[in-house]
N, C-alpha and C positions, 0 to 999 in steps of 0.2 A: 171234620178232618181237613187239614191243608194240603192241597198239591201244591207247590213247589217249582215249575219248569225251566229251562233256557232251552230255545232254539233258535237256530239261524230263519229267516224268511221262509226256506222252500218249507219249514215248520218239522224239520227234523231235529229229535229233542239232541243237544248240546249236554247237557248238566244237568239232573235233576235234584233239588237241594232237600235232606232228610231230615237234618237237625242244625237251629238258628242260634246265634246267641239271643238278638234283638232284629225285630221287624217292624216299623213304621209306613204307615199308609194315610195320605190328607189327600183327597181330590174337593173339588167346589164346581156345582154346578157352573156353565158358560165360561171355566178359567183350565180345565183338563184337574192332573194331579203328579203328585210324586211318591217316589217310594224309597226308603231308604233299610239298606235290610245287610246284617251281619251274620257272616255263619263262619262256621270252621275250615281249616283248609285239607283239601284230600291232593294225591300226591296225582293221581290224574289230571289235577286242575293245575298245578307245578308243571305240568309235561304239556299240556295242552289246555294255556286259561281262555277260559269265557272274555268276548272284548265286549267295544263299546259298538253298538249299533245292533247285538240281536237283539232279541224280543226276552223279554219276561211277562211270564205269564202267571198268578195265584188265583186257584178255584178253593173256594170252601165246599164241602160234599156237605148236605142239611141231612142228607138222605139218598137213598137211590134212586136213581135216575131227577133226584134237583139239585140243581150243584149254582151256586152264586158265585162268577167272576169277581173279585175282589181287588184284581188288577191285571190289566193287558197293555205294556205299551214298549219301548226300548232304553237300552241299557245307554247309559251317560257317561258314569266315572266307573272303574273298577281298581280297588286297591287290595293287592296278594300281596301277604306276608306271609312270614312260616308257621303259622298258628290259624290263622283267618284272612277269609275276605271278604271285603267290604265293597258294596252295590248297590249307587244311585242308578234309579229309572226314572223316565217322564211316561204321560200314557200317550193313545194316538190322538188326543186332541191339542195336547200340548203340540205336538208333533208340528201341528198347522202352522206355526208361528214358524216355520223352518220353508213352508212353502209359499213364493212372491208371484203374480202376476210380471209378466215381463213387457205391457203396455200400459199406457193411460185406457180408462174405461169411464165410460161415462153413461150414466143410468137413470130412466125415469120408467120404474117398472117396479113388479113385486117383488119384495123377498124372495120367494118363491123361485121367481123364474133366473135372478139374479146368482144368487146359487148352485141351479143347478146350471146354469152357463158356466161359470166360475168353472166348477168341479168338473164338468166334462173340460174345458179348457188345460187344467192344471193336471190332469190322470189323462190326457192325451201327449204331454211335455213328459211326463215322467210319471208311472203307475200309482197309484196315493195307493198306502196299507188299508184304507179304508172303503168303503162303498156307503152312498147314499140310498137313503128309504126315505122316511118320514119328510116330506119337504114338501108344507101345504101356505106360508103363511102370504095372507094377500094384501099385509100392508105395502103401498106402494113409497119406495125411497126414490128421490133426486138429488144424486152425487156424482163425480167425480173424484174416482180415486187412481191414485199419483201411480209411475210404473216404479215396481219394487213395493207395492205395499202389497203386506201378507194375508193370507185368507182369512189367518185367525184376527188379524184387525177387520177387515172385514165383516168378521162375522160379530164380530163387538160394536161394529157399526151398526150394525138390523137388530141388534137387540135393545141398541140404545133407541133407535127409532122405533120400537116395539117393546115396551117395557115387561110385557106378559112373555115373550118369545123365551124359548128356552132353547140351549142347544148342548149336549152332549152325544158322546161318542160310545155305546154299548154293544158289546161281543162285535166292535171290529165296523159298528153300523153308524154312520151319524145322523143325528135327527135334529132337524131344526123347526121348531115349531111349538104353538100355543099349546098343544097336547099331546105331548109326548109320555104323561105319564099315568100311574096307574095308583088307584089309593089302595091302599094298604088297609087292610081290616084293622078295629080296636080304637080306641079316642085314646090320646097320650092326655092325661089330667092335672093339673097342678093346684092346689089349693091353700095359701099362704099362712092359712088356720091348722092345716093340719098335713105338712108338706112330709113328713115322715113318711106318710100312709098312701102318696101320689106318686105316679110314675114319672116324674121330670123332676131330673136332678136340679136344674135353676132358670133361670127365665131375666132375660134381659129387655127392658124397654130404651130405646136411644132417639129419644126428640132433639133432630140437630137441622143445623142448616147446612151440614158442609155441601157444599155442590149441589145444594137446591137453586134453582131459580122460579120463580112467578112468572117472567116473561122471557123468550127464547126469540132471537130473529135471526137468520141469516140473508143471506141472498135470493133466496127462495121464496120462502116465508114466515110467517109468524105464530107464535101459540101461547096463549095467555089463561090462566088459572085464575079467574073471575073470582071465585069462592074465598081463596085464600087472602086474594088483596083486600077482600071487603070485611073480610071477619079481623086481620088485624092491621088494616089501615096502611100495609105498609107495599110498595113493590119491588121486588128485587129480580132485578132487570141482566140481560147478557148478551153478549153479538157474537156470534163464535162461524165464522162460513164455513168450517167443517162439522158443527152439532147436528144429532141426528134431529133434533126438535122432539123432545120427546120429554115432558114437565110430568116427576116422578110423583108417587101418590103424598102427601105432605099429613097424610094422617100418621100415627106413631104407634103400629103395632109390635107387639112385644116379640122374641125371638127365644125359642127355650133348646136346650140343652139337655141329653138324655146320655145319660151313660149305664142304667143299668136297663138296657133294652132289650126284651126276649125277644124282636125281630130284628138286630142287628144286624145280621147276615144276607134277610131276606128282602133287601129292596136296592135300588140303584138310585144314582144320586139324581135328581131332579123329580122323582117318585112326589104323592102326598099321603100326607096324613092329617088325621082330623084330631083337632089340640083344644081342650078347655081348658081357662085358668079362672081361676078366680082368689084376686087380690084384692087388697086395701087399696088400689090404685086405679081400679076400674069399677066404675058404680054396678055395674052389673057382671055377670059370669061372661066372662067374653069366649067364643067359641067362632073358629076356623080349619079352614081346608089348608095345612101348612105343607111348602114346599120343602122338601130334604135340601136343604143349600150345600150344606159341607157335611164331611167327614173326617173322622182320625179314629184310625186303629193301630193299635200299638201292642205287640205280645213281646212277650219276653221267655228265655230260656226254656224255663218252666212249663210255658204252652199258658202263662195269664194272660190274659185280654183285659184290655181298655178299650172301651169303645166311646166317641163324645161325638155327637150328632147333631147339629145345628136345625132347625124348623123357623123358617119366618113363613109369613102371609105372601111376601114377596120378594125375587133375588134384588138384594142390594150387594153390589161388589163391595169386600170389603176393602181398603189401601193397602195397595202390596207396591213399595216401591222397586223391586225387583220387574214387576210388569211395565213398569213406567220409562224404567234403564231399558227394557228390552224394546218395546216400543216405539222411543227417542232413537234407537241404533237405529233401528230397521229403514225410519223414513232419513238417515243419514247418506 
């Protein structure tokens, strides 16, 4: 069953919404999410609409007393007509990208502790919706970053210096770190002989080079992938004095796709699971501990679901030039 909610901050409910025409939900581990959701209009909402800045919130109830957040974060656009209204949200990690440091900082320390300076910095300026737990990781970063850069770059900084690093934002919490997640019982299976009878709708393999490098320097230092240049003779080289230095894994594992999944409901993004496939494309059964990267759920009038659920070995962002516009502004 859906709950539904609007409330202002103090978390007193506004609107409660009973019946949708269409509801859409995409989040991606370390990038936040959106929501975009259509329902009918009531004559209370005419007299007194829901704006931009409360909170939405959607619980799915599995059962009693376990209920899966499915989304928490604030309202963006609202559009009221005489029939219905229309409501984009972002969640509260998206949110970050709205919060800037207001000096130069300069850092030769952990993730960790870097962080959590940050965030007590930033929720001393202005209360953040959020609260830190999870915040163990000890790789150490030496940066410099600009006054006016945002947390959530920031936070895409440590992870690109930390390729394992995961960071999302659950029931209101953010967690930044190598272990934030929990595996899920069951092997998601795929078998290219007999894909009918497997539970993974399709499986994608992408051996590319966009935005690989072999060798990394800044002004700091340097990192070089031995393995790769030896095996095929070639290096590809980059100078970048803002890169976190962090040379991503260059082996090509496959990434699958699940939409008819009896625990759709029951995990949060950045979650794993454990995935076998076996294709004509790998000599042997290849078996992994896959990360939950993305999501999309999509219901429609009726109460159908679609659900399509992304698993790789490891989060690769995918190109979103929408992040890249946001981005560009920010350091403007």
């Amino acid at each position: 069953m859906l709950t539904i909610q609007i409330k202002n901050w103090d978390n007193k409910t506004v609107a409660v919404v009973n019946n949708i025409f269409s509801l859409q939900i995409e989040d991606e581990v370390n990038k936040g999410g959106k929501l975009k959701m259509k329902f009918p209009v009531e004559k209370r909402l005419q007299e007194k609409p829901i704006t931009k800045g409360q909170r939405l919130s959607i619980n799915y109830w599995i059962k009693i007393w376990k209920v899966v957040k499915l989304f928490d974060g604030y309202i963006t656009d609202v559009i009221i007509s005489n029939k219905s209204v229309e409501v984009q949200a972002e969640n509260r990690l998206s949110y970050l990208q709205n919060r800037i440091i207001r000096g130069s900082k300069t850092y030769n320390d952990t993730i960790s502790n870097v962080i959590s300076s940050l965030f007590t910095e930033l929720n001393t300026t202005f209360e953040l919706p959020i609260t830190l737990w999870l915040n163990d990781c000890q790789t150490v970063i030496s940066e410099e970053f600009d006054t006016w850069t945002s947390f959530y770059d920031i936070l895409k900084y440590c992870r690109e210096a930390d390729t394992k690093l995961v960071v999302r934002v659950i029931d209101g919490v953010l967690e930044v770190s190598e272990d934030t997640w929990k595996v899920l019982e069951g092997i998601r299976e795929y078998d290219v002989r007999n894909s009918f009878a497997t539970n993974i709708a399709d499986r994608n393999r992408k051996d590319s080079m966009d935005k690989y490098y072999s060798y990394i320097q800044n002004e700091n230092w340097s990192v070089i992938d031995d393995d790769f240049n030896a095996e095929t003779n070639l290096i590809f080289e980059k100078y970048d004095k803002d890169w976190a230095l962090a040379i991503p894994n260059w082996k090509a594992i496959p990434s699958v796709s699940v939409s008819r999944d009896t625990d759709r409901w029951d995990f949060y993004i950045g979650d794993r699971k454990q995935i076998r496939l076996n294709t004509w494309y790998e000599r042997l059964p290849l078996e992994y501990l896959g990360l939950i990267q993305s999501r999309k759920i999509v219901i429609n009038a009726n109460g159908g679901i679609k659900a399509e659920i992304k698993i790789s070995e490891e989060y690769k962002s995918e190109t979103n030039i929408l992040d890249l516009v946001l981005s560009n502004l920010r350091k403007k």
